[in-house]
C-alpha angles and dihedrals in degrees: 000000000000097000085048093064096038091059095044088055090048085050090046097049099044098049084045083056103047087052103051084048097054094039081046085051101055107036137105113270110209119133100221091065118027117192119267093247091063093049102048083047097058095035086108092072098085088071098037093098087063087039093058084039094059090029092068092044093060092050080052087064109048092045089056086050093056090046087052092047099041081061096054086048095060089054095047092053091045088056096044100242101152101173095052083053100055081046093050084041087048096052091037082061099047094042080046092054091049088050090057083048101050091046084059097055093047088059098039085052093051103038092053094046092041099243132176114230 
């Protein structure tokens, strides 16, 4: 069911891309009227800055998380527990990997709205 609805958003974004890119094509290019399909596109910007806000708290707090976890790692390893320490190394990765993500949002975010850091 899952994979059902993933695929049906894929389907669904990438047929929203490629028609925001052939109405782009094709349209008139003055600056004093932009086409209807790059402003509504760009409509989310009032609310970025907040975005990026929440956005870095939230990279506060998983770098607090891996620091935390980093800790009970070194314990782990000090009393010999292995496999607690393949567990702590395992969510360390995964906590590691949404940090990467959320770093690109940040960047996508402020890269479409024309944001300072």
């Amino acid at each position: 069911m899952n994979i059902r609805k993933g695929l049906t958003a894929l389907v669904v974004v990438g047929a929203l891309m490629t028609g925001v890119g052939s109405t782009t094509a094709f349209a008139d290019t003055t600056p004093s009227n932009p086409p209807a399909a790059i402003q509504a596109k760009h409509s989310h910007c009032g609310n970025a800055a907040d975005h990026v806000t929440r956005l870095r708290a939230k990279l506060t707090k998983l770098d607090a998380r891996i620091a935390k976890l980093q800790q009970d790692r070194v314990k782990a390893v000090a009393a010999h527990k292995d496999d607690l320490v393949k567990r702590i190394d395992a969510r360390i990765d995964k906590i590691q990997k949404h940090h990467v993500e959320v770093e690109g949002r940040i960047d996508q975010t402020l890269k479409a709205c024309n944001l300072q850091n």
